[in-house]
NULUMZA-92153 format. One record per residue (C-alpha): residue in three letters; x, y, z. Coordinates in steps of 0.05 Angstrom, whole numbers, padded with zeros to 5 digits, always signed. Layout:
% residues N
AlaXYZ...
***
This chain:
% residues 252
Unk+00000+00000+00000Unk+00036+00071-00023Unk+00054+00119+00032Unk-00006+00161+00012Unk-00057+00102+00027Unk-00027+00084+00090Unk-00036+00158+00113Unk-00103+00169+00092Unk-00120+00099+00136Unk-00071+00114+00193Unk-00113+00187+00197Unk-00180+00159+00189Unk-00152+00108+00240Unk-00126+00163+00291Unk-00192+00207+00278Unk-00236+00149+00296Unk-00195+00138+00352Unk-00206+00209+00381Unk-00278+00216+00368Unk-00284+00146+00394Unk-00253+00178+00467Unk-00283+00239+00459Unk-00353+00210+00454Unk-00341+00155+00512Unk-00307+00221+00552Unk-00364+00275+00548Unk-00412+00204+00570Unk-00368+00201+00625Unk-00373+00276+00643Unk-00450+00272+00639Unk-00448+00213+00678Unk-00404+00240+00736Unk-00448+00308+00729Unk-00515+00270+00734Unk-00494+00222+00795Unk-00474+00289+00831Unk-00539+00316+00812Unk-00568+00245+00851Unk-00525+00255+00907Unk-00547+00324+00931Unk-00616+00310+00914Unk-00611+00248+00959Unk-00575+00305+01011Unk-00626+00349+00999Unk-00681+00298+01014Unk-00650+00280+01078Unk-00641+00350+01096Unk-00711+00362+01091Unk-00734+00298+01130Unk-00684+00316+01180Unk-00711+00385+01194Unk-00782+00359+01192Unk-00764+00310+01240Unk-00729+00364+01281Unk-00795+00410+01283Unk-00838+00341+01297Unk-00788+00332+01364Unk-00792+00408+01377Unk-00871+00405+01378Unk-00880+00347+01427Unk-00817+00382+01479Unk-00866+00438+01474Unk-00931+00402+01484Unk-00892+00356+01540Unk-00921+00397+01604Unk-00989+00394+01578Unk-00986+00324+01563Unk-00950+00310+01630Unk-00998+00343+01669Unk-01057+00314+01639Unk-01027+00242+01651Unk-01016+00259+01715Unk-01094+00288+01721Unk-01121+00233+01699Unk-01079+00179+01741Unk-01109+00224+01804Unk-01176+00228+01778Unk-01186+00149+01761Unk-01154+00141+01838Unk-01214+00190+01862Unk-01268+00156+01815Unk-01245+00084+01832Unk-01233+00100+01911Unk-01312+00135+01915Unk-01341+00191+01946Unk-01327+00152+02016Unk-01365+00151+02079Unk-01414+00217+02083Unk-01392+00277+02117Unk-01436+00328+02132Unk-01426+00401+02124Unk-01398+00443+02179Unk-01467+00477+02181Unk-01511+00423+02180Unk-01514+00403+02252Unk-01526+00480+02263Unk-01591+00482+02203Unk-01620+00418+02236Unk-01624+00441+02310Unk-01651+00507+02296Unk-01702+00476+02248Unk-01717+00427+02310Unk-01728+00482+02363Unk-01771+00514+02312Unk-01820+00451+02306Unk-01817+00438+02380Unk-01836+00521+02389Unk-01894+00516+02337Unk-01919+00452+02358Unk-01907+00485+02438Unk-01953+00535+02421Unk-02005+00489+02388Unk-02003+00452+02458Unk-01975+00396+02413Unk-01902+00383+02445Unk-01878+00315+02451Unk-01944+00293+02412Unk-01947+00245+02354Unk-01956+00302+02303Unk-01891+00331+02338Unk-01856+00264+02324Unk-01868+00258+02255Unk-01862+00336+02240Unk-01789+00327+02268Unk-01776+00263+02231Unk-01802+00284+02165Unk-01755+00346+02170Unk-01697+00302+02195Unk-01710+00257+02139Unk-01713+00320+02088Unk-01648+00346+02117Unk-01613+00294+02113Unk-01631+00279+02051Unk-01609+00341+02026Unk-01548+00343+02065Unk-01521+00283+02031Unk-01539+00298+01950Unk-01500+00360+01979Unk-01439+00323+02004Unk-01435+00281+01935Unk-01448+00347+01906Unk-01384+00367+01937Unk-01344+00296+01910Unk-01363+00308+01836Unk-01341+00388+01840Unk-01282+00357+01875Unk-01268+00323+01808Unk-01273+00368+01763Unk-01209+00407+01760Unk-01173+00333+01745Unk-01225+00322+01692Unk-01202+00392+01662Unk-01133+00378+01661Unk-01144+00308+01636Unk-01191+00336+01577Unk-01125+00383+01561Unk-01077+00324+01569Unk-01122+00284+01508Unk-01126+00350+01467Unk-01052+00347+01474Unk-01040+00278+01451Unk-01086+00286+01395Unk-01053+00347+01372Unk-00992+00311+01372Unk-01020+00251+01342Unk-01046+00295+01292Unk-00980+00327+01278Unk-00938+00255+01278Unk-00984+00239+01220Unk-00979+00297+01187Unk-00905+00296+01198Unk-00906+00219+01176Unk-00934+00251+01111Unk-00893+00301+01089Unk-00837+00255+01106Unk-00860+00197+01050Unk-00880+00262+01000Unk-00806+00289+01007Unk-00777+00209+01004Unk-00829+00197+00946Unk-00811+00270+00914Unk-00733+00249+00912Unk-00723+00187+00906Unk-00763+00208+00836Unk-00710+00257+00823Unk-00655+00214+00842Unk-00687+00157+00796Unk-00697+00196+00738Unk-00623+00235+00751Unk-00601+00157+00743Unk-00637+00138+00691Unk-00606+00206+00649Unk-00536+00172+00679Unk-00547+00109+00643Unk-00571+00142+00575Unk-00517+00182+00576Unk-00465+00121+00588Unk-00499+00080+00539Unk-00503+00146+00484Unk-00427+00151+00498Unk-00408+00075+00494Unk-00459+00078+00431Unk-00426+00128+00398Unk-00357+00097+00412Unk-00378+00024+00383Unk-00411+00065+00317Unk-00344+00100+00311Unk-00310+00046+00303Unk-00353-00003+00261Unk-00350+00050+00218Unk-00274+00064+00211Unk-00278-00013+00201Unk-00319-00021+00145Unk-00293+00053+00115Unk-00223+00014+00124Unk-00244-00055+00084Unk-00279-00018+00032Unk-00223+00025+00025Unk-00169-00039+00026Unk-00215-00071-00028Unk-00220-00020-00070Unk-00141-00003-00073Unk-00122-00079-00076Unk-00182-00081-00134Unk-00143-00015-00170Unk-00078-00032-00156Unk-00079-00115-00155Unk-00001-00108-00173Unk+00017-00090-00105Unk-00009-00149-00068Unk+00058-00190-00113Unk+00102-00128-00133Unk+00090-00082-00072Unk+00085-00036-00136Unk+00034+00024-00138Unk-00003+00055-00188Unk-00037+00119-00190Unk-00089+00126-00128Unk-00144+00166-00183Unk-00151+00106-00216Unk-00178+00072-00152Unk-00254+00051-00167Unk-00272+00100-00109Unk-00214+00153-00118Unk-00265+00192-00150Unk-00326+00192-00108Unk-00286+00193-00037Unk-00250+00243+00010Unk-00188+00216+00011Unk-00181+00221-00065Unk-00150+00286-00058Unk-00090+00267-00027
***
């Protein structure tokens, strides 16, 4: 093959050869770009949960003495319920109401000429009775208002917790929207990696099939001009190669 041939292959050769590297070089620039793209979307996403996470933890340390206290209501307030109002207890005044409301039947009934009669028994009895009566809705009046300032801070310690459940599942939320959100990103960033590795690696084995079958088309057509050289090593003119015309490299 003349000197001229040779060249025209070895640049063909040598020009492959470059855009062969600089096809499988710019894939591997878009894939180092694109998995840095992943890697601080996937430090992004983590950054987010993180601080979501952060403001979850912040809410409940906030919400803790309401809770607390309610817990601690409510342990007090089942120990009341469970233990009863207990044995009755009668006001400080009661002994005081009942006496004078005694005299006052004995006077009336004293004046009636009706003292220590049976009308004066049951008029004191049916009083009694009344009194008593009265005196003990009173004293379990008294238990139930007893109760109520635990049942307040009970009903604030379940507000609490609700507003905190309410919040972890809102929190729980956002967390699989943001995981959903860039995991996404970091698939898709991944999926751009591979098509840009396959593009490059693509590009690369085109290259070369090419430069092959340019370079056995370009062999057979000089061995088919020049069939002396294959015995003589001999060359003849490279125009009057069947492609010399019609090609590039004809103007060497």
């Amino acid at each position: 093959m003349s000197g001229v041939a040779t060249a025209v292959v070895g640049g063909a050769v040598l020009g492959a050869v470059i855009t062969s590297q600089g096809n499988q070089g710019a894939a591997d620039t878009a894939a180092a770009a694109t998995t840095q793209a992943a890697q601080t979307q996937n430090d992004a996403t983590m950054a987010s949960i993180a601080a979501q996470q952060e403001m979850y933890e912040q809410s409940r340390a906030d919400l803790a003495p309401w809770r607390e206290a309610g817990e601690r209501s409510l342990n007090t307030l089942e120990e009341m319920v469970s233990a009863g109002p207990g044995e009755f207890e009668a006001s400080p005044s009661y002994n005081f109401v009942r006496d004078e409301g005694l005299d006052a039947i004995t006077q009336s009934l004293a004046n009636m000429g009706l003292n220590r009669s049976g009308a004066h028994a049951k008029a004191a009895g049916d009083y009694a009775s009344d009194l008593a009566s009265q005196e003990y809705d009173n004293f379990l009046s008294r238990y139930y208002q007893s109760l109520t300032p635990y049942q307040s801070l009970s009903g604030v310690g379940m507000t609490t917790g609700t507003q905190l459940g309410n919040q972890a599942t809102y929190t729980g939320n956002a967390m699989a929207d943001t995981l959903m959100a860039g995991g996404a990103n970091v698939a898709d960033l991944i999926t751009q990696t591979g098509a840009a590795q396959a593009a490059g690696q693509l590009g690369q084995t085109n290259t070369l099939a090419n430069l092959a079958n340019w370079s056995g088309q370009f062999g057979a057509d000089y061995l088919a001009s020049n069939p002396s050289t294959a015995t003589t090593g001999t060359t003849s003119s490279y125009y009057d190669m069947s492609s010399g015309g019609d090609n590039w490299w004809a103007y060497y």
